[in-house]
C-alpha angles and dihedrals in degrees: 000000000000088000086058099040080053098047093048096052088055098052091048077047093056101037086048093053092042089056089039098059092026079067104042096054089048107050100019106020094084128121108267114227131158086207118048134216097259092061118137108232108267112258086242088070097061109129093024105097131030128239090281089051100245128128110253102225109221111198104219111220107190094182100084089059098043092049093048097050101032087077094052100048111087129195104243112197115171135173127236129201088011088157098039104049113137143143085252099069126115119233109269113239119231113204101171091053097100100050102014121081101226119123131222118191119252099230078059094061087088111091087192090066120108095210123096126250131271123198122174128197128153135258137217111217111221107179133044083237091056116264117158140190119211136145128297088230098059096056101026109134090002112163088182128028127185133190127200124188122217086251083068087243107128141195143184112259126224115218111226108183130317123205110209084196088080110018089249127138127174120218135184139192128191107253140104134218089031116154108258134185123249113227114253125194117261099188081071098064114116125211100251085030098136114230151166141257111207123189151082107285115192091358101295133143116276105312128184129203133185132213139122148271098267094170147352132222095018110167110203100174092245105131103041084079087077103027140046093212104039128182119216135167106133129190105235119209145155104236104124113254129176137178114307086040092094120119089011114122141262117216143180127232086280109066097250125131109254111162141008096239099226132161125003124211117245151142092213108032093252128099108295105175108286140057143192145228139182108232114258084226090065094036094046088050083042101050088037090055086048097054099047101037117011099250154031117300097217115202116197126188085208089242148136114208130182103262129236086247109054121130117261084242093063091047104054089043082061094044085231116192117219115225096024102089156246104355117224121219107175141348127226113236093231105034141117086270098040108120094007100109094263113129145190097278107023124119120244105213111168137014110209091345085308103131110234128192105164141034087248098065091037093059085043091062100030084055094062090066128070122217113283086034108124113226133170129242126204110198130178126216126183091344083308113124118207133160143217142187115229129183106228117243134202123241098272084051109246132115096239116107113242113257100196132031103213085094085062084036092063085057093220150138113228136162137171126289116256119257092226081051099042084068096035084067107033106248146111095243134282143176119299108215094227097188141344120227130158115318135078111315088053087043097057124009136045102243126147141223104264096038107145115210132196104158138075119182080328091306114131113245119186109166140011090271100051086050095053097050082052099062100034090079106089106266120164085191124033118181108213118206134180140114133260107248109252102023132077137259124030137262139239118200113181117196130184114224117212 
């Protein structure tokens, strides 16, 4: 009876378990998936795949590319303070040290030491007659600049104009028949598009890394150490990049120049994952403008816009909307905008049907044009687009294209006198000195911010114009002479223009 008791309740016990599993599997035991089967392919994924949806695997060679490029980037050394040299100088500073990829030598490290400076960064040549295009840091207060090919034949290199603004500098030496690099088109670059970094990085022989584009429009803050009006929209990437790799080129896997290489981002000076470039479409427009006129034919929108880098709490004072566009804040009386419909508040979106989303990437295309240039604006208000054409002006406001670049060596803000002020004071007009940076006048002379001038080498100015024109005739000394609102006697400044 027990053998039976015990039989039967094995055999509830089995049946159970069986049910149990058979269930189990049947209603719990599925795939779990957020995202089933039946999905559509998400629009981010367009280009991707091909029309069997498979991945085309494209095989990267970067050997074409290196072995274009490699020809047509130089070493540039150069020496600094060769007739000055004594035990009495002060160690020179070198702000740029901890981003920038120049490279000072370490015997030069000892202020107490009676021998010049040396500095070394790479070039890009341009140009089968030798022209090259490097930073402006690395030969920035060069007495002596040299130049050596890949090939070890070297030359002594001419320097045609440089633009701070930037961190561009043209150089030429005198040969024929020399590898050059053919402009690509840097708007195209895509974020995941693979490059390569070309230069000689601590003074080593040609070296070529590869990465990728890992951003676009970065603004680090960089050049605003040497100019009061930077422009800054860096390709970020991850090819590895030191000092010395400065001024070298950055190159897709065409061949073609894509990018100055330019500053790399690190807490120790050395390669820390990511580099930077200034985009060939800036430094061609740049080293053009150099060549024709001698120097950089700024554009301005005559605008102020909310910067990427304002605080959350700006931006939700000013009830800022991501993904619109580049915020204005204000808009200058006199300026390119002025009178086009744009107003405080509203959202530029596009410059010439280029989307824009920050105040990086619009730099970047307003930089390519020069003033007088017509360019179209696309705007959004309250969701609303519209859209406006603006001829481009220069920062005194005018269309004419600057002759001269002592006014951007001052490095200076300056505007025309008010008219009511103009009375008030009891003169005809003049220039206000806005505001006072790093360049000459801060460099060698004590004048304030207010100064009123209306005088250049005795010569009446009474608006930007007029001031311009003035300095725009060759001088290697002007006299500037004016009065401090509010205090008696006038002024004379005298500044000598490289």
């Amino acid at each position: 009876m027990k053998f039976k008791q015990v039989l039967l309740v094995m055999l509830v016990s089995g049946l159970t378990t069986g049910a149990i599993l058979f269930g189990y599997g049947k209603f719990f035991n599925k795939e779990i998936s957020i995202q089933p089967s039946s999905l559509q392919t998400p629009s981010n994924y367009a280009g991707l795949f091909d029309s069997n949806n498979n991945m085309p695997g494209q095989l990267v060679d970067f050997q074409g590319a290196a072995q274009t490029a490699s020809p047509a980037v130089v070493h540039i050394t150069t020496v600094i303070g060769r007739d000055q040299a004594n035990n009495n100088l002060p160690r020179r500073s070198n702000p740029f040290a901890d981003l920038f990829g120049d490279e000072f030598f370490r015997e030069f490290e000892n202020p107490m030491r009676s021998q010049p400076q040396r500095a070394s960064g790479s070039g890009v040549i341009v140009s089968e007659d030798g022209y090259i295009i490097t930073n402006n840091h690395v030969i920035d207060e060069a007495d002596e600049i040299k130049v050596t090919l890949s090939n070890k034949k070297s030359y002594t290199a001419k320097l045609m104009g440089k633009d701070p603004s930037s961190d561009l500098a043209l150089l030429k030496v005198e040969a024929k028949g020399l590898p050059f690099l053919m402009y690509g088109n840097s708007d195209q670059l895509r974020i995941g598009q693979w490059v390569l970094a070309v230069g000689y990085p601590l003074n080593l022989e040609t070296t070529v890394t590869a990465g990728i584009v890992s951003a676009k429009a970065r603004t680090l803050g960089l050049n605003a150490r040497k100019s009061n009006t930077p422009i800054e929209s860096f390709i970020q990437t991850d090819a590895a990049v030191n000092q010395g790799n400065s001024g070298g080129a950055l190159v897709n896997t065409n061949g073609e120049l894509v990018g100055i290489v330019s500053a790399i981002a690190s807490p120790t000076g050395a390669y820390a994952g990511y580099s930077y470039a200034i985009p060939v479409n800036i430094a061609k427009k740049i080293i053009n403008d150099l060549l024709e006129f001698g120097t950089v034919q700024r554009a301005y929108l005559g605008i102020s816009y909310l910067p990427e880098t304002a605080p959350d709490s700006e931006r939700v004072k000013l009830n800022f909307k991501e993904g619109q566009g580049v915020l204005v804040l204000d808009v200058a009386k006199d300026g390119a905008v002025a009178n086009s419909g744009i107003l405080k508040g509203d959202y530029i979106s596009k410059i010439n049907g280029m989307k824009v989303t920050t105040g990086s990437e619009m730099v970047e295309q307003v930089a390519g044009f020069k003033p007088g240039d017509k360019i179209t604006v696309t705007y959004t208000r309250n969701s609303k687009e519209y859209s406006t054409q603006i001829t481009l002006k220069n920062r005194s406001g005018s269309y004419d294209v600057v002759k001269s670049n002592a006014l951007e060596g001052f490095g200076a803000e300056f505007e025309t006198l008010d008219a009511k002020k103009s009375k008030e004071y009891g003169v005809r007009g003049g220039v206000v000195v806005k505001r006072i940076g790093k360049g000459l006048i801060d460099e060698q002379t004590r004048m304030r911010d207010g100064f009123v001038i209306y005088k250049v080498n005795g010569q009446e100015v009474k608006t930007m114009e007029e001031f311009t024109a003035a300095l725009s005739k060759g001088q290697n000394r002007v006299m500037l002479e004016g009065f401090y609102p509010g205090y008696d006697g006038t002024y004379q400044y005298p500044i000598e223009v490289e």
